[in-house]
Structure formats: C-alpha cells, structure tokens
RODO-2510 file (C-alpha; in nm, 4 decimals, decimal comma):
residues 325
     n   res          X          Y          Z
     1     x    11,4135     7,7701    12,3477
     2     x    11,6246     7,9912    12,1041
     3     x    11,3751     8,1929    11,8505
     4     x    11,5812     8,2558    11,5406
     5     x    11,6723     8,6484    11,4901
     6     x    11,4357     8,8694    11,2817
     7     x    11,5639     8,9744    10,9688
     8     x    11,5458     9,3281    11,0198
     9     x    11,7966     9,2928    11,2977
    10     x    12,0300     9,0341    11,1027
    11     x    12,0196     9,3441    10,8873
    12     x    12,0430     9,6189    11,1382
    13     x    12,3591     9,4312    11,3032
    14     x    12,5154     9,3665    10,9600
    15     x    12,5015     9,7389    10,8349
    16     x    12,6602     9,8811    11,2062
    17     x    12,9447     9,5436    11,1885
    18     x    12,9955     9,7155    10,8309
    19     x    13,0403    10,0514    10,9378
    20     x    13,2861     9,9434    11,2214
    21     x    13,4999     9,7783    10,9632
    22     x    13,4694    10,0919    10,7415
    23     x    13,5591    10,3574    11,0485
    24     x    13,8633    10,1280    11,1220
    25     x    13,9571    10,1140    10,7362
    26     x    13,9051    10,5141    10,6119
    27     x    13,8552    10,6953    10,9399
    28     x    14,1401    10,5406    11,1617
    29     x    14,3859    10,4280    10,8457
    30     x    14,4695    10,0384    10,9818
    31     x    14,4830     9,8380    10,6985
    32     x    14,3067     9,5415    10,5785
    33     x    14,5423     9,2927    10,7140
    34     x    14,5343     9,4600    11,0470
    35     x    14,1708     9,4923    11,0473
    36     x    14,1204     9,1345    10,9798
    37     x    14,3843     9,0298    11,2736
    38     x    14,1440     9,2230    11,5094
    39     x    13,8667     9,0749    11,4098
    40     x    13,9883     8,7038    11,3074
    41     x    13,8950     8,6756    10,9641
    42     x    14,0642     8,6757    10,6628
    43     x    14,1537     8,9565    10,4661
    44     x    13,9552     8,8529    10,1579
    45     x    13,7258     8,8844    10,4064
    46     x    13,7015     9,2449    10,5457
    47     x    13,8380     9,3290    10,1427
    48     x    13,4512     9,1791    10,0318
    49     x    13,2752     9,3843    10,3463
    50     x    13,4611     9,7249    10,2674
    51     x    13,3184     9,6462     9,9026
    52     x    12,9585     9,5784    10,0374
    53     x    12,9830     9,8966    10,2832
    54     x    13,0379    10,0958     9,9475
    55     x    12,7457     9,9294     9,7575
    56     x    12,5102     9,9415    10,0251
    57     x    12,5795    10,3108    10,0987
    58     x    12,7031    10,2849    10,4852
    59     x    13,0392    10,4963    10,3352
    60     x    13,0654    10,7189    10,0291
    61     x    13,3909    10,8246     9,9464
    62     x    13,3772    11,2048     9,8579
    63     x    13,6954    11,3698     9,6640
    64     x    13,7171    11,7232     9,6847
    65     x    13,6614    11,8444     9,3420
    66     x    13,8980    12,1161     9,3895
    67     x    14,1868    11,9058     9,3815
    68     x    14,0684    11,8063     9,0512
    69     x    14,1066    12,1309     8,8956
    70     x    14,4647    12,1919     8,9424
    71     x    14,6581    11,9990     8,6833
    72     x    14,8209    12,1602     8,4033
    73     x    14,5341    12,0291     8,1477
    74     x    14,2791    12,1844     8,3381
    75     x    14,4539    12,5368     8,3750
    76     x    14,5394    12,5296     7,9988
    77     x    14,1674    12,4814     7,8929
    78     x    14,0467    12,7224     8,1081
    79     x    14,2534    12,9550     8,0095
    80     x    14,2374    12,8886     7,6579
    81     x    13,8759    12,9130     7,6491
    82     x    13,7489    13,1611     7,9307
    83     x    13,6055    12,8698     8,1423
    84     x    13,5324    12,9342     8,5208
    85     x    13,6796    12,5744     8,6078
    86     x    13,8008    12,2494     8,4561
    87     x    13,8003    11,8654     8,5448
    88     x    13,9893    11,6314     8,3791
    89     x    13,9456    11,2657     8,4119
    90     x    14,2847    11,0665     8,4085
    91     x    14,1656    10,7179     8,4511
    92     x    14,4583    10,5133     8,3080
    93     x    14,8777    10,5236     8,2769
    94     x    15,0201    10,6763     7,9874
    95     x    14,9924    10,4320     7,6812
    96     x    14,6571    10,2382     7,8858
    97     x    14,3702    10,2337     7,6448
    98     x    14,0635    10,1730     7,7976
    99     x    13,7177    10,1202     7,6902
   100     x    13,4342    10,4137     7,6826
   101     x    13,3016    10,2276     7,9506
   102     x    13,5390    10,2313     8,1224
   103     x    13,6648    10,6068     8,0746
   104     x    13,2885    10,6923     8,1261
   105     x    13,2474    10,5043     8,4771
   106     x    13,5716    10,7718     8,5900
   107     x    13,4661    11,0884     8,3969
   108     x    13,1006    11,0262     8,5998
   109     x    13,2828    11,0413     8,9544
   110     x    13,5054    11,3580     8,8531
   111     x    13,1521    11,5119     8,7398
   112     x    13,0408    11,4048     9,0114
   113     x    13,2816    11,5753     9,2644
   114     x    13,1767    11,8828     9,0211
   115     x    12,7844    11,9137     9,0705
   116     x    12,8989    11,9179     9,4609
   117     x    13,1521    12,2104     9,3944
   118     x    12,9011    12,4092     9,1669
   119     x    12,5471    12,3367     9,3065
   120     x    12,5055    12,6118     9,5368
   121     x    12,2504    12,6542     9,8517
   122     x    11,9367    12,7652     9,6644
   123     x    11,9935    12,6826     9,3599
   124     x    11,7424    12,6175     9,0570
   125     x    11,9109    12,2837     8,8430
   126     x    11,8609    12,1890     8,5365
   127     x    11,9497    11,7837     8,4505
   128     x    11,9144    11,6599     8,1253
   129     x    11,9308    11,2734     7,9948
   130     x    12,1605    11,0173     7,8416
   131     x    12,4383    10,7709     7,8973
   132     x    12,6455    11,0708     8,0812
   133     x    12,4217    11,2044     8,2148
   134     x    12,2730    10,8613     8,4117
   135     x    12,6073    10,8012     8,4832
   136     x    12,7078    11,0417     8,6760
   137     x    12,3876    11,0586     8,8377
   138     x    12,4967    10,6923     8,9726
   139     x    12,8178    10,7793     9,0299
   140     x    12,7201    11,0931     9,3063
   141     x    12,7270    11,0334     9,6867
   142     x    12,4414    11,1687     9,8752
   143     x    12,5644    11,5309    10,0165
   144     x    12,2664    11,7648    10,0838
   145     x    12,2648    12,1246     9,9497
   146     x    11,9681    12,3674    10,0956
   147     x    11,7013    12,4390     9,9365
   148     x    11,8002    12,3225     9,5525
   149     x    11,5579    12,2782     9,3258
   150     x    11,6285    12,0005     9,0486
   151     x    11,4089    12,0595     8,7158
   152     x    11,4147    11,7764     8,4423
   153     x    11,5232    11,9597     8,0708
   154     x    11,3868    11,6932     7,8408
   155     x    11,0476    11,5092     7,8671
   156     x    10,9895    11,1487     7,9457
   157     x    11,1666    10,9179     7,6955
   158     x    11,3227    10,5713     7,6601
   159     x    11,5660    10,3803     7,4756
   160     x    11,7769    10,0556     7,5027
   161     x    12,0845    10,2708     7,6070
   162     x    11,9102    10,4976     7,9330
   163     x    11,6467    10,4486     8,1903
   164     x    11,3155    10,6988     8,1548
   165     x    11,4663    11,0336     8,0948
   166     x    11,2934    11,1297     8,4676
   167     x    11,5274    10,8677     8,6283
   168     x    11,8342    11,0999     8,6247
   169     x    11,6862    11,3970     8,7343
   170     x    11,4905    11,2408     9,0303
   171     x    11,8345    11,0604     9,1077
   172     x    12,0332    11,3693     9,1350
   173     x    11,7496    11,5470     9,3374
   174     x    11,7717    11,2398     9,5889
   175     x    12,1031    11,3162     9,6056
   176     x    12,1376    11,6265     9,7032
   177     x    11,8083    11,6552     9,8843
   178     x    11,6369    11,8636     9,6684
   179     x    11,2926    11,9236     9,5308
   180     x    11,2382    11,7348     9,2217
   181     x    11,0479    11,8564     8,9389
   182     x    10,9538    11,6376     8,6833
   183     x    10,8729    11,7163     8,3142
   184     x    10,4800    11,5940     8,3055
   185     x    10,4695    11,4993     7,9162
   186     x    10,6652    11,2890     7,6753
   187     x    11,0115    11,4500     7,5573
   188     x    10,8720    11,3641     7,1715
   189     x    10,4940    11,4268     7,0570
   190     x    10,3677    11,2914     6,7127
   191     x    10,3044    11,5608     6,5487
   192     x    10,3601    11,9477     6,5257
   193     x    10,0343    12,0748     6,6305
   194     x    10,0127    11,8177     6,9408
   195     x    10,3181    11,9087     7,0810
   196     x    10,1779    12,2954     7,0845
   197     x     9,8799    12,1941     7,2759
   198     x    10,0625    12,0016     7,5122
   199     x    10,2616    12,2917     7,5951
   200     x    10,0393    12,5234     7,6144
   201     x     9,8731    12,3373     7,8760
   202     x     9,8523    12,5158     8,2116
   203     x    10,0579    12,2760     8,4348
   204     x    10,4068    12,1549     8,1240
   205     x    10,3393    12,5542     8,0620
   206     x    10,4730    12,6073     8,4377
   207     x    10,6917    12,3848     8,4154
   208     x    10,8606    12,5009     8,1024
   209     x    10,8921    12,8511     8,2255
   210     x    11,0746    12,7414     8,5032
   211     x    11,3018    12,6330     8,3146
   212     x    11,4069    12,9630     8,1718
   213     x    11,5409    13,1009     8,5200
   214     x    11,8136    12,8015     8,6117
   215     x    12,0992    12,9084     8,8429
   216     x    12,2840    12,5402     8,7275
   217     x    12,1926    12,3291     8,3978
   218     x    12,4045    11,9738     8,3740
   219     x    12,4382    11,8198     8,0608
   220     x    12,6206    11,6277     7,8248
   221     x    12,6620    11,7118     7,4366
   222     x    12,6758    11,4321     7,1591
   223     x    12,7967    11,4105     6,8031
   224     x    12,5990    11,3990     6,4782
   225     x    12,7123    11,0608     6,3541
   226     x    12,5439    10,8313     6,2659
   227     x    12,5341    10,6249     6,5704
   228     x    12,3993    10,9170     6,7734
   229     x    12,1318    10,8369     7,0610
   230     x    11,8982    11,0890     6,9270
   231     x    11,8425    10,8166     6,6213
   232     x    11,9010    10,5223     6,9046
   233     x    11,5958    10,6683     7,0764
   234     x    11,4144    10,6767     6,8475
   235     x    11,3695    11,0488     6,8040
   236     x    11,4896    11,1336     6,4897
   237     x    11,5664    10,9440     6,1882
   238     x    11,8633    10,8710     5,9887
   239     x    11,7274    11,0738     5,6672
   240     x    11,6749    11,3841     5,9521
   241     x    12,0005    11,3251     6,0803
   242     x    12,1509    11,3884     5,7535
   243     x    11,9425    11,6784     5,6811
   244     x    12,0470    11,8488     6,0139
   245     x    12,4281    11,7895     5,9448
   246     x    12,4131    11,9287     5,5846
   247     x    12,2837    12,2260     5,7650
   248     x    12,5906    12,2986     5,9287
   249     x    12,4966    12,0634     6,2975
   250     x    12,8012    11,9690     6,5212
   251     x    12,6521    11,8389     6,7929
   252     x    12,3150    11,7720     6,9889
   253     x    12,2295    11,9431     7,2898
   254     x    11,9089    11,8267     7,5349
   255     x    11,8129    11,7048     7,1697
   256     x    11,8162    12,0063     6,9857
   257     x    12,0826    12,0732     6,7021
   258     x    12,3434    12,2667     6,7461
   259     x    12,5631    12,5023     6,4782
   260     x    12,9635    12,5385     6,5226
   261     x    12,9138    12,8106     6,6753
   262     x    12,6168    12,7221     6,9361
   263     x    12,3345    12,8554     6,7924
   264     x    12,0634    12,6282     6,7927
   265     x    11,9474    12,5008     6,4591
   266     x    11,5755    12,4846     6,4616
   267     x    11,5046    12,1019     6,1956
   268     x    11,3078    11,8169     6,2762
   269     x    11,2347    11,6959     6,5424
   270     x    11,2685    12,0441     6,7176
   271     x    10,9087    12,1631     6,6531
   272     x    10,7643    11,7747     6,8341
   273     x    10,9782    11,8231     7,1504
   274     x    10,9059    11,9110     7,5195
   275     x    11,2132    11,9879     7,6481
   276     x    11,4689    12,3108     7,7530
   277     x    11,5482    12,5049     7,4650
   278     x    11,8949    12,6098     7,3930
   279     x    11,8592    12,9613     7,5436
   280     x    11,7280    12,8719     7,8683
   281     x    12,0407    12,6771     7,8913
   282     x    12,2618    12,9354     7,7968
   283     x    12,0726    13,2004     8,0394
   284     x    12,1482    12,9755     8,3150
   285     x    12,4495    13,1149     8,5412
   286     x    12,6600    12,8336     8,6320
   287     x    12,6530    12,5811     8,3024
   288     x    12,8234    12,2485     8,3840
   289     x    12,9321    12,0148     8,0436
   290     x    12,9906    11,6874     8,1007
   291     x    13,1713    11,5190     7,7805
   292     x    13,3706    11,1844     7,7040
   293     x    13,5448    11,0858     7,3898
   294     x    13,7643    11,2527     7,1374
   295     x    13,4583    11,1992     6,8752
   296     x    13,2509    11,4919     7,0751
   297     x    13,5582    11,7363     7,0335
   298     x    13,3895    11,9182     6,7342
   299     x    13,0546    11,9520     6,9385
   300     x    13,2079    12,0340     7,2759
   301     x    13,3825    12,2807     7,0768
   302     x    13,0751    12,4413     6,9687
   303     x    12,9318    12,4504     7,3109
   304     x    13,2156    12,6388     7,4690
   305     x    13,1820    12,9237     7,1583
   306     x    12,8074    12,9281     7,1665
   307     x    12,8466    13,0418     7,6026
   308     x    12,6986    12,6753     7,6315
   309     x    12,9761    12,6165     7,9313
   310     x    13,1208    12,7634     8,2275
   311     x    13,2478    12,4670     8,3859
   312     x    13,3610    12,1445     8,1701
   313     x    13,3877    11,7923     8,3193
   314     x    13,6329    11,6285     8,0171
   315     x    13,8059    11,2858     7,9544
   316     x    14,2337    11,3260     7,9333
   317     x    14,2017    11,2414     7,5654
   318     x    13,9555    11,4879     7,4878
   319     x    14,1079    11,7698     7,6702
   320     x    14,4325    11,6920     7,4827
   321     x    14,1879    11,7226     7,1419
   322     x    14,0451    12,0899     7,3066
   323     x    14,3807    12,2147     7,3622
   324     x    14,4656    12,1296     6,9806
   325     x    14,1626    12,4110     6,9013
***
C-alpha cells in the first residue's frame, strides 16, 4: 500500500529541486528556456521557481558594493564633501519617475550591499528605526561577519508606518550573525522625571553606555515637515514640531533634532526619550547614512557638516540635489 509522503520531505525535496534549478540558472548561466527543456516544463515554470528560490532564501543574490561606488555621482560627492565612500541608487532610465516606494525598495539593496562592505569582523553596530531603516534590514542577504555586535539606538516604539523599533535591529543581527542587543525600555516615557529613572536603572544604564563606544551606527535622517514620522509615531506633536523648526531644526536624527549644522537641538521630546544621543553617533568610527528623497536634502546636508556621515547610501535624485550644495 502507498503511504502518502510526510510533509517535511515534500518540503525537504522541494527546497533541494529549487536549488538545482537555481545552480543551473546563476551558477552554470543556461537560461530559462534551456533549463525548462531539461527538465520538461515550461518556462513560466522554472521563471515562478527561480522567484520562490529567492523568497524562500535557498539563493541570495549578493552585489559587490564596491562596484557601486564607482560612478561619477558617487566620486563627486565624496569628494565634495570629505566622505570615505558613496552609493548611489539608479533605479530607473533617465526621464522614469518612480514612486518612493519604489526608489526606496532599490536604495535598501544598495544599503544593503553597504552594511556588508563597512561592517567589519568585531565590530560594535548601532541600528536605528524607521521606514529606511526596516527596509533595508529586509532587503540584506544573510552573510556572517565575526564576532559583531548589533545594539538597538532607539527604544521600543510603534507606529502604522514600522514594525516595533527592536524588529530592525534583531533583523540585521540575524543577518549577519551577530549578537543582538536590545534596548529594554520604551523609546518614549511620559514624563521627564520617569524617563530619568528608567535610565538610571542598572540594566537600560548598561545598555546605554554601550552605546557610546560603536565602531558602525546605521541610520536614516528625516525632514521636519509636517508629515514627519516622529509626529506619525506618535512622539511628538505638531505644536512641538513647530517649536523645534523655529529653532533652527533641519532634520531628525534617531529622534532627536538636529541644527544645520548637526548639532543636536535639545526640545521636546528629547528629555522623555531612551535612545542614542547624537554624540554617541558621531563618536562612532564608521557612520553609515542611509537617505531617499530630494525633500531630506536640507537634513542630509546637515548630517554630513555636523561629522554625522562617513559613508552615504543616497537616491540618484538626491545626490544630484547634494552636488547642487
């Protein structure tokens, strides 16, 4: 009598089939109509299982970053601003627009290629939260780096926009197979005198003071308009907002305001927050900026002058804006 198959082996037998189709496709270069001759099927066929061997993780498809630093754009921002390397995202023809979704999706898998350039064996990393941020996080391929360390910059939060701040730092860690340290406290406490407590509590103590001796810190910056996720999250308000940008704010770094010129500007809500400050981001060696949009010019900007970057992960259009000064 035939006993049907157990599912683990179903699985088992679909996952090696899978990576035979991908070792013919990337690793011996026949292509999918020759593929699919072999194995007498169609080529819509072996087109969906190269697209489920992707998803499922049997092949990642690693670009070396390098490459990515060698077009004229990148050279001319580097040089322009003292950087120690540039990657420029060119996800569409001349003339293409494309959504910030859809420039996002390819700035995340240059950034990507970048944290595997820059992370060095032994490293201490710093990962911080937001759209960005989570997206490149999604976007990296698993590549272990000895003995990393991966430290999250900003306290647990939530919004409609991100997962649970924690979610990209553990990701990344996982990643690069790394030892994950979480930030044990919300990113945003109630009130002033809480939030001092809290911090002052042996174990988010220890865990704050590691964060002022990084080796890496990844991060994205955002804009003070209105629209900004700090308000989305529910962290500041609108009236704040205002308040922060009549001080002189350009952008918003690991929640904290920042000045033209990268100094951090110390207004509401930075007295309520658990999370990096600005100088244990700039102490940290190897700083790695990852920015889309032409709207975050003015607060890249004031990263770069404030020693906020070394290395900058940048959309075409807003590398075009940097080179304008």
């Amino acid at each position: 009598m035939h006993k049907p198959t157990p599912p683990q082996r179903n699985s088992a037998e679909k996952e090696a089939l899978l990576s035979n189709v991908a070792l013919l496709y990337y690793g011996e270069g026949l292509t999918q109509g020759e593929i699919a001759k072999r194995m007498k099927v169609s080529r819509a066929t072996i087109v969906n299982m190269l697209r489920e061997s992707r998803d499922l993780g049997v092949v990642e498809i690693r670009v070396d970053g390098q490459f990515l630093t060698g077009s004229s754009l990148a050279r001319e921002l580097r040089e322009k601003y003292g950087l120690a390397d540039v990657y420029v995202a060119q996800p569409a023809a001349e003339g293409v627009a494309l959504s910030r979704d859809e420039s996002l999706r390819q700035l995340a898998r240059v950034a990507a290629m970048a944290v595997l350039d820059v992370v060095e064996p032994g490293d201490r990393c710093g990962v911080a939260w937001g759209e960005t941020i989570m997206a490149v996080a999604d976007a990296m391929p698993r590549n272990a780096v000895a003995d990393v360390e991966v430290c999250q910059l900003i306290g647990s939060m939530i919004s409609d926009r991100v997962p649970a701040s924690e979610n990209c730092t553990i990701q990344i860690a996982g990643k690069l197979g790394a030892q994950c340290f979480t930030l044990h406290a919300p990113g945003l406490i109630s009130s002033v005198e809480l939030a001092r407590q809290i911090c002052s509590e042996p174990t988010i103590h220890m865990q704050l003071e590691r964060l002022k001796s990084l080796d890496m810190a990844i991060y994205s910056v955002g804009n003070v308009q209105a629209e900004t996720h700090l308000v989305a999250a529910g962290m500041t308000s609108e009236a704040e907002l205002a308040e922060a940008v009549a001080a002189g704010a350009a952008g918003i770094l690991c929640c904290r305001y920042l000045s033209a010129e990268g100094a951090q500007i110390d207004l509401p809500p930075h007295d309520r927050l658990i999370a990096a400050e600005v100088a244990d981001l700039r102490a940290a060696r190897k700083k790695l900026l990852v920015v889309c949009g032409v709207d975050r010019a003015e607060a890249t900007l004031a990263c770069i002058r404030g020693g906020l970057a070394t290395h900058l992960v940048v959309d075409k259009s807003l590398a075009l804006a940097l080179l304008e000064g």
